[in-house]
LUMGUZA-610498 format. One record per residue (C-alpha): residue number from 1; x, y, z; residue in three letters. Coordinates in nm, 3 decimals, m for minus. Layout:
(node NUM; (X; Y; Z); 'ALA') ...
//
This chain:
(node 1; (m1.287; m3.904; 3.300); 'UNK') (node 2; (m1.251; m3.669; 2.978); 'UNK') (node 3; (m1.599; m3.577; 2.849); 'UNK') (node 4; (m1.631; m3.656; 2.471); 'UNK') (node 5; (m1.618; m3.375; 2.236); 'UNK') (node 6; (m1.990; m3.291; 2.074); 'UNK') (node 7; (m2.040; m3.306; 1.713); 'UNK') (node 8; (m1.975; m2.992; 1.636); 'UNK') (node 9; (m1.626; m2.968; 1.840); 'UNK') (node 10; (m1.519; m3.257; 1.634); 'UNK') (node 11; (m1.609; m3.071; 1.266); 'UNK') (node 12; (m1.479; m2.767; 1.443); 'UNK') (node 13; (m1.134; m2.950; 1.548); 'UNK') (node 14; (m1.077; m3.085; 1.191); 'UNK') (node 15; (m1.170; m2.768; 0.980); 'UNK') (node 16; (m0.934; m2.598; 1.166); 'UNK') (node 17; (m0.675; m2.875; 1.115); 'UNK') (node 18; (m0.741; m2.825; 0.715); 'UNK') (node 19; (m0.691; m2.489; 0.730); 'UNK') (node 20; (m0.365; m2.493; 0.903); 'UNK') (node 21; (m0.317; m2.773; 0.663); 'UNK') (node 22; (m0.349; m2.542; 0.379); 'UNK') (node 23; (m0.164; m2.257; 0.507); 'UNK') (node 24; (0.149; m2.478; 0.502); 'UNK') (node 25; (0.112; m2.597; 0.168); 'UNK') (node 26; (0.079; m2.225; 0.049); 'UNK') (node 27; (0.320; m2.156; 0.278); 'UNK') (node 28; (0.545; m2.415; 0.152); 'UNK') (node 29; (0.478; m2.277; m0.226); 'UNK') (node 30; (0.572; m1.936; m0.130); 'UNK') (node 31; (0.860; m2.048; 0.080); 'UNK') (node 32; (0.998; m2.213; m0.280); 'UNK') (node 33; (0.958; m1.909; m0.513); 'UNK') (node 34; (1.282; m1.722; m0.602); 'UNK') (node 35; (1.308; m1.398; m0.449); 'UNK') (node 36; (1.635; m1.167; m0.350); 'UNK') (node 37; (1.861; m1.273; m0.101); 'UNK') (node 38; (1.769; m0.910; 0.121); 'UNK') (node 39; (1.399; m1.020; 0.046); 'UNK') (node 40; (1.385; m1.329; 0.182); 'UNK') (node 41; (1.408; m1.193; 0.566); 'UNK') (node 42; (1.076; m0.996; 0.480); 'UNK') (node 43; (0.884; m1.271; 0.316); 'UNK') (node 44; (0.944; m1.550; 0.609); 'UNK') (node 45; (0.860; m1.297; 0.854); 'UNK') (node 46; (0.532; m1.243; 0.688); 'UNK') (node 47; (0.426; m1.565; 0.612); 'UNK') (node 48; (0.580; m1.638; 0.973); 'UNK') (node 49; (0.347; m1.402; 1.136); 'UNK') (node 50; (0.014; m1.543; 0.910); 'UNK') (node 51; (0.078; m1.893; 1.104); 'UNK') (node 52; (0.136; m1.752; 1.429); 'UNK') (node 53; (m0.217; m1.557; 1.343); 'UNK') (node 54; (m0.353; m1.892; 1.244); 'UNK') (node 55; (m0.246; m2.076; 1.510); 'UNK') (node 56; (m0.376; m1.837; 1.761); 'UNK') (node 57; (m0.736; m1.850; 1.651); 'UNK') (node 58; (m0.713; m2.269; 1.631); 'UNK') (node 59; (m0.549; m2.281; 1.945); 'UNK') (node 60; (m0.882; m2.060; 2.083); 'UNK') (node 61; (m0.810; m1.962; 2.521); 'UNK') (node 62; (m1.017; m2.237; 2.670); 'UNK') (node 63; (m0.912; m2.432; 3.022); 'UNK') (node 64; (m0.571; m2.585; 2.936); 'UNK') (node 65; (m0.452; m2.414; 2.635); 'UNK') (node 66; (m0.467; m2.071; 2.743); 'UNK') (node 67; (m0.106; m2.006; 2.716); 'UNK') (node 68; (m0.059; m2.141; 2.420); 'UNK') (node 69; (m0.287; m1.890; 2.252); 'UNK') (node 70; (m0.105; m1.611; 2.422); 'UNK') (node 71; (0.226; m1.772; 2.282); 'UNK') (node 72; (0.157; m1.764; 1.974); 'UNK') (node 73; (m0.037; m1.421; 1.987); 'UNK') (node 74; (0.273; m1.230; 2.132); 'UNK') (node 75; (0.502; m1.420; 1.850); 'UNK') (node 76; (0.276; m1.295; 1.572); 'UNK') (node 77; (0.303; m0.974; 1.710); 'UNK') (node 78; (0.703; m0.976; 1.691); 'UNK') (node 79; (0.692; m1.124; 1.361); 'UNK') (node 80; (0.437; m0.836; 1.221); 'UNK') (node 81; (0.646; m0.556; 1.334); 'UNK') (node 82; (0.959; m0.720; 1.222); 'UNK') (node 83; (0.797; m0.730; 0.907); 'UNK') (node 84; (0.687; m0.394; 0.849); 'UNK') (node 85; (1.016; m0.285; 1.004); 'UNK') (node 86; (1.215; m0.443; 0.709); 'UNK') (node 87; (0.943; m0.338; 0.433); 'UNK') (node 88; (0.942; 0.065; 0.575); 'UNK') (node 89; (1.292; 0.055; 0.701); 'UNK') (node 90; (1.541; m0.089; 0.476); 'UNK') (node 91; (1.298; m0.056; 0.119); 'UNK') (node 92; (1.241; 0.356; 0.074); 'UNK') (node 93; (1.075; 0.269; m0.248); 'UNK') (node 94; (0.768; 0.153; m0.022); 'UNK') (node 95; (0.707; 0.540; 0.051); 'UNK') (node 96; (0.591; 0.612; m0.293); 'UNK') (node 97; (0.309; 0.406; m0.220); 'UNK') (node 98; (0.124; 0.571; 0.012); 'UNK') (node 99; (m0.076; 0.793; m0.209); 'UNK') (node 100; (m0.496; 0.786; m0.309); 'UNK') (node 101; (m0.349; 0.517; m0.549); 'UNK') (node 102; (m0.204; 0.287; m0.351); 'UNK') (node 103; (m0.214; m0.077; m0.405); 'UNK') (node 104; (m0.569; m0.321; m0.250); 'UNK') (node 105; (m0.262; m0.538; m0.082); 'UNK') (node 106; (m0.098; m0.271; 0.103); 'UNK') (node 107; (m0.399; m0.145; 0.237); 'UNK') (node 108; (m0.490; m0.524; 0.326); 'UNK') (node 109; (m0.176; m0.542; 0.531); 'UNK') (node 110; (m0.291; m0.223; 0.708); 'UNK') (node 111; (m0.594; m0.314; 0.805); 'UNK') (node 112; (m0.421; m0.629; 0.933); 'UNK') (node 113; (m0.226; m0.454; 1.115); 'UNK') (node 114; (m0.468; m0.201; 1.279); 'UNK') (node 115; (m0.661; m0.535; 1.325); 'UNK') (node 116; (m0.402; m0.667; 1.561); 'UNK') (node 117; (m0.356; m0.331; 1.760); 'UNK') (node 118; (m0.755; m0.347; 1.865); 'UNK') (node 119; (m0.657; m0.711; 1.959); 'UNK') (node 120; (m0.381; m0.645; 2.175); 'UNK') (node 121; (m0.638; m0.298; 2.319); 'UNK') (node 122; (m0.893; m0.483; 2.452); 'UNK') (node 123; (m0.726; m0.804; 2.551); 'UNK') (node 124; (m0.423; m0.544; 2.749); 'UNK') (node 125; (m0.664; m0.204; 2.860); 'UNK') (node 126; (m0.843; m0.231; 3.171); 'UNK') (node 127; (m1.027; 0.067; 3.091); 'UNK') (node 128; (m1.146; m0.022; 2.766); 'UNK') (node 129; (m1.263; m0.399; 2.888); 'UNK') (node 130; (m1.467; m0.229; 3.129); 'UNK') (node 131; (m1.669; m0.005; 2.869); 'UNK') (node 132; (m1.721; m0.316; 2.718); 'UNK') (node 133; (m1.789; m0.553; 2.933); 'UNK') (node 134; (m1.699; m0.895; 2.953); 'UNK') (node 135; (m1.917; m1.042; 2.721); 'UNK') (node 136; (m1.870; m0.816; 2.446); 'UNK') (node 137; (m1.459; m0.729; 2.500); 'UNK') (node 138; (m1.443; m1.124; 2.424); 'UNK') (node 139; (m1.649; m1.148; 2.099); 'UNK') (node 140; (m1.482; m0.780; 1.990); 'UNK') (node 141; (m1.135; m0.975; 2.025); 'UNK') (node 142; (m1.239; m1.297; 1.857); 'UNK') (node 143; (m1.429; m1.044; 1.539); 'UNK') (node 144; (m1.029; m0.878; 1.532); 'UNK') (node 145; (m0.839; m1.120; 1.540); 'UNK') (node 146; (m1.097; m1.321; 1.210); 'UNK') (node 147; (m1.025; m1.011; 1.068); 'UNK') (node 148; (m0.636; m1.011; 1.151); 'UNK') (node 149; (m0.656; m1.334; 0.893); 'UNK') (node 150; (m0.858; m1.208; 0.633); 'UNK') (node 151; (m0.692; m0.919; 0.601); 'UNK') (node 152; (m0.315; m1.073; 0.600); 'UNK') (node 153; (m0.417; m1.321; 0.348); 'UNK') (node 154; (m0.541; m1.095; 0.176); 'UNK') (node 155; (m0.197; m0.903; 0.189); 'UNK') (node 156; (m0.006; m1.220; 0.077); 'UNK') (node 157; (m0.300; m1.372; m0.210); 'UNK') (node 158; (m0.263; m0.959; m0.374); 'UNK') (node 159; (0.064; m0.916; m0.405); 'UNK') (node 160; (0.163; m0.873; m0.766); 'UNK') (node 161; (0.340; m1.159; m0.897); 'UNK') (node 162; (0.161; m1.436; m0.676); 'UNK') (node 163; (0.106; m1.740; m0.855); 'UNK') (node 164; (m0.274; m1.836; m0.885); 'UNK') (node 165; (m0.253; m2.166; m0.716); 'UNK') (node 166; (m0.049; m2.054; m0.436); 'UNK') (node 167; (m0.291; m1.760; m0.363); 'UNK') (node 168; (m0.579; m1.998; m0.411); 'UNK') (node 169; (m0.449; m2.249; m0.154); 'UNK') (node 170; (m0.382; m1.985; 0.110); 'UNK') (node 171; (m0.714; m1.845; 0.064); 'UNK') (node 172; (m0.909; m2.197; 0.119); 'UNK') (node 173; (m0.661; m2.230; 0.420); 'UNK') (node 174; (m0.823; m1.911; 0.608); 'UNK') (node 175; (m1.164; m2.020; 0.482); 'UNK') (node 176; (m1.110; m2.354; 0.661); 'UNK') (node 177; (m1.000; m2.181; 0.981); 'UNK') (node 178; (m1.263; m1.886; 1.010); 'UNK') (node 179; (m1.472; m2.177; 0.911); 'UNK') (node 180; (m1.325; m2.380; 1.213); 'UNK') (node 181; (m1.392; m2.032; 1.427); 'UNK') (node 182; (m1.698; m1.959; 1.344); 'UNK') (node 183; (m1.860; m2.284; 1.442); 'UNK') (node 184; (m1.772; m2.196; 1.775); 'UNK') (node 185; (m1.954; m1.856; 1.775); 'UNK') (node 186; (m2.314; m1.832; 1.895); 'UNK') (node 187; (m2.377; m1.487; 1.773); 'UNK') (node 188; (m2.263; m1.459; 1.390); 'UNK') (node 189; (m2.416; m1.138; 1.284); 'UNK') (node 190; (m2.069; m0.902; 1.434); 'UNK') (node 191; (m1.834; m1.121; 1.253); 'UNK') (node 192; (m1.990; m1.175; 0.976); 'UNK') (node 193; (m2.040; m0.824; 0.916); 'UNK') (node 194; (m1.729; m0.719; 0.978); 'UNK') (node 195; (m1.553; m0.924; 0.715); 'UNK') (node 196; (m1.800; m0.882; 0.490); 'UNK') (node 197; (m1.761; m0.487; 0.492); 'UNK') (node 198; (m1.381; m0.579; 0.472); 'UNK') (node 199; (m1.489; m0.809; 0.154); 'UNK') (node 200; (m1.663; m0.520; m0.014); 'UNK') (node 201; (m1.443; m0.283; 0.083); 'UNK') (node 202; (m1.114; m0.440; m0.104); 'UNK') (node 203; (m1.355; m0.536; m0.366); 'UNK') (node 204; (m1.505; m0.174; m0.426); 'UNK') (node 205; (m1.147; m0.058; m0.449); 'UNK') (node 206; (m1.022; m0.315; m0.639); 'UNK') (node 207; (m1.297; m0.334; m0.949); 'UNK') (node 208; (m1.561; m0.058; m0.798); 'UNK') (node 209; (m1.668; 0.304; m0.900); 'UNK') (node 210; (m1.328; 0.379; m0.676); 'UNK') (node 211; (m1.087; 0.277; m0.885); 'UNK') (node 212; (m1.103; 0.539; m1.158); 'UNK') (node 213; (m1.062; 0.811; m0.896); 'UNK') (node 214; (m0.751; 0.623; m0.755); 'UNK') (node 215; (m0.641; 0.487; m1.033); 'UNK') (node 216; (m0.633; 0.879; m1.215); 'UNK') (node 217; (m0.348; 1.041; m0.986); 'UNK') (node 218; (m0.124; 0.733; m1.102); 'UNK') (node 219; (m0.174; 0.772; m1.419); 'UNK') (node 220; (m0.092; 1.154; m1.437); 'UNK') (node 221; (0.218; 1.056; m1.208); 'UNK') (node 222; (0.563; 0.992; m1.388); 'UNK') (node 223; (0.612; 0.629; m1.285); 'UNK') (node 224; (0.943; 0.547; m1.463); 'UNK') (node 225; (1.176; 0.521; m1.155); 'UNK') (node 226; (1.320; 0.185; m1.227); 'UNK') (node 227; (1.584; 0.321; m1.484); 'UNK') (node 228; (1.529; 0.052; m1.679); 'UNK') (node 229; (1.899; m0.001; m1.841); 'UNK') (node 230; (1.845; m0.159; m2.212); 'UNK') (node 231; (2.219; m0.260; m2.223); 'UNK') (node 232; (2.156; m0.529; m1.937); 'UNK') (node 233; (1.894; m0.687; m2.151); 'UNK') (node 234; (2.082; m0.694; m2.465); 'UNK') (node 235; (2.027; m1.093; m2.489); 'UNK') (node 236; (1.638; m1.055; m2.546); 'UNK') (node 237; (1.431; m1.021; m2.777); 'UNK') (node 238; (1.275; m0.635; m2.825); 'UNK') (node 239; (0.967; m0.773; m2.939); 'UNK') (node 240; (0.939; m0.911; m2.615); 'UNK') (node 241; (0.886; m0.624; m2.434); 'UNK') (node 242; (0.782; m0.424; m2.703); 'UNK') (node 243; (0.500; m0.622; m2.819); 'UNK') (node 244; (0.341; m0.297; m2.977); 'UNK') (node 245; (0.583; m0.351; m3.298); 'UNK') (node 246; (0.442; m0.665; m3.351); 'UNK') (node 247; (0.063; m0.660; m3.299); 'UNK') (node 248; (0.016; m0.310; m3.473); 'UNK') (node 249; (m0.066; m0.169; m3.138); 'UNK') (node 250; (0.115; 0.162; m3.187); 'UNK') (node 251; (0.444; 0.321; m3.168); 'UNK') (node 252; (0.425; 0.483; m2.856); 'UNK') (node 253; (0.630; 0.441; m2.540); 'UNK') (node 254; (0.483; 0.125; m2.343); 'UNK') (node 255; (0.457; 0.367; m2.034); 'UNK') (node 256; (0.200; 0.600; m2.238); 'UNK') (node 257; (m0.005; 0.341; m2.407); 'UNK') (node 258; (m0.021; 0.116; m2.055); 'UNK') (node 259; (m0.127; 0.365; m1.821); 'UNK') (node 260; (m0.363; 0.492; m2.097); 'UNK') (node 261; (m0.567; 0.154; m2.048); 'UNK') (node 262; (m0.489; 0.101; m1.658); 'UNK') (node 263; (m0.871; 0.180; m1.599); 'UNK') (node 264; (m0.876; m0.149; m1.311); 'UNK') (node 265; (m0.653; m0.226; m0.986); 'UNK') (node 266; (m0.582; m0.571; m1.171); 'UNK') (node 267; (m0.431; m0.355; m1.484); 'UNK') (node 268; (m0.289; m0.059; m1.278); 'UNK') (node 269; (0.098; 0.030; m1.455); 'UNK') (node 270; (0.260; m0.068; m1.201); 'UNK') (node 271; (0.147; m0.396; m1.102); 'UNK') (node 272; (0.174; m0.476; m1.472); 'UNK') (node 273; (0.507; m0.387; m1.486); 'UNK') (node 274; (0.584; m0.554; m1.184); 'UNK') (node 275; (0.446; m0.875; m1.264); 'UNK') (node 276; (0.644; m0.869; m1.574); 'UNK') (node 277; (0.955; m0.775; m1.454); 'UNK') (node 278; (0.961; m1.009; m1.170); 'UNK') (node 279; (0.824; m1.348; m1.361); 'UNK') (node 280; (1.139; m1.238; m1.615); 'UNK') (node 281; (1.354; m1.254; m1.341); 'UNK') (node 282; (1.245; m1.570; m1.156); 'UNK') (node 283; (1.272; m1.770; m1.449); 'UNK') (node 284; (1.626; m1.667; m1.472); 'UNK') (node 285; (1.691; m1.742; m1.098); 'UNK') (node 286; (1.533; m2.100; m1.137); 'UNK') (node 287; (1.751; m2.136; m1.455); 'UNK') (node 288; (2.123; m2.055; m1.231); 'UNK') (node 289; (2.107; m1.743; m1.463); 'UNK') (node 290; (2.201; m1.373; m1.351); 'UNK') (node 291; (1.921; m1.170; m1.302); 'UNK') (node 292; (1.784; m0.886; m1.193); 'UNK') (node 293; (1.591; m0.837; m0.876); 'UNK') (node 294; (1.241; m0.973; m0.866); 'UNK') (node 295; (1.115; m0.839; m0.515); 'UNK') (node 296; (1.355; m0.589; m0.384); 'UNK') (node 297; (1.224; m0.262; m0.446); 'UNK') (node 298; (1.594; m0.090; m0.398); 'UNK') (node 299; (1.712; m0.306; m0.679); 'UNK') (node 300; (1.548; m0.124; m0.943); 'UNK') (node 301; (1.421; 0.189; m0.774); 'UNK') (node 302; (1.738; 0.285; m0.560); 'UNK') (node 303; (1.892; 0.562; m0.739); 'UNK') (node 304; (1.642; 0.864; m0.817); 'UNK') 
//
């Protein structure tokens, strides 16, 4: 006979169903946003690989289901490095990020990625089980992996140009599931401080005493490598752009006065621009209009 699941399984079972839940319905958002036909290949792998992630820690390796956390483990793990094969390998404009100033999201997506190599380390090394121990190679794993989520939402939520409500939703999703995970755990001080040094961590760099430091090599940096061509956008308005002519903001070149005020990671030039550019660009794509690229980094940074 099949013993009854306790109280706390059940709440466990259907938190975790939320999340997942969730996750599709950002999932599904994201999935419906324009993009560039080279750029979809890199966003379905990512948002491929933070289901597999979330599917692994619902589907947790009790008698049963064992395999089916391994499954979807080892499919996250092909879906990550196809990821950050097509971002480093076919977009050389990602180089130019990895300065002191580069973006909270990218370093999110690092961490979730170093996050999944001390995964795969302790569940694969002998060696490095046995320094452990059982006990503790088991909740090390389980602290990774809720930090393999937080960290590739993170990622996704960050990215400039996310809409609100989809960043939102996929943010409630992994709080459902580490919810779902954590009511499982009987010691909560390791994870707990883990992700809350993650937290803290993205925060301080985001809005802390960091960002000025970071923030001050990208503003003495010549930034203008998207060769913006003024005779493609002969059909809009100036004043659109250059909003300066309008509000008596100044005369100056929108590079000069923007990275003047980029004092946050939120207002960083680049992200501005991006955002900008990008939104432009969607709306044309929803419209049937030509447009310009709004992911692909090649598309406007390609030629020096």
């Amino acid at each position: 006979m099949k013993p009854r699941s306790n109280p706390t399984q059940m709440l466990s079972g259907y938190t975790g169903f939320a999340g997942l839940m969730l996750l599709s319905a950002g999932t599904l958002l994201l999935v419906t946003q324009p993009t560039d036909h080279g750029w979809w290949a890199t966003r379905l792998l990512g948002l491929a690989a933070l289901m597999l992630v979330a599917g692994s820690l619902t589907l947790r390796p009790v008698a049963g289901r064992r395999a089916w956390h391994k499954i979807f483990g080892w499919a996250a793990l092909v879906a990550i490095v196809a990821h950050v094969t097509v971002v480093a390998g076919f977009q050389p404009a990602f180089w130019r990020w990895l300065t002191p100033a580069i973006p909270v999201e990218i370093l999110a997506g690092l961490a979730a990625a170093l996050a999944f190599v001390a995964t795969l380390a302790i569940q694969r090394s002998t060696t490095l089980r046995q320094c452990l121990g059982p006990f503790r190679s088991r909740r090390t794993h389980r602290v990774a992996g809720c930090l393999l989520a937080v960290a590739a939402g993170a990622h996704i939520a960050l990215i400039a140009g996310m809409g609100l409500v989809a960043a939102l939703i996929v943010l409630g999703g992994l709080a459902f599931l580490l919810a779902s995970s954590f009511l499982h755990e009987r010691h909560l001080a390791e994870p707990a401080v883990t992700l809350g040094l993650f937290i803290v961590a993205i925060a301080g760099l985001a809005g802390g005493p960091l960002v000025s430091p970071r923030l001050a090599t990208l503003r003495q940096t010549p930034i203008d490598h998207a060769r913006f061509l003024h005779t493609d956008h002969t059909g809009l308005s100036c004043t659109g752009c250059h909003h300066n002519f309008v509000d008596q903001g100044g005369n100056e070149n929108c590079l000069t006065c923007h990275k003047r005020i980029s004092v946050s990671e939120t207002m960083r030039i680049d992200r501005l621009f991006h955002t900008f550019c990008s939104d432009c660009h969607r709306m044309d794509m929803r419209e049937g209009k030509k447009s310009g690229p709004a992911d692909d980094c090649n598309g406007c940074h390609g030629q020096p």
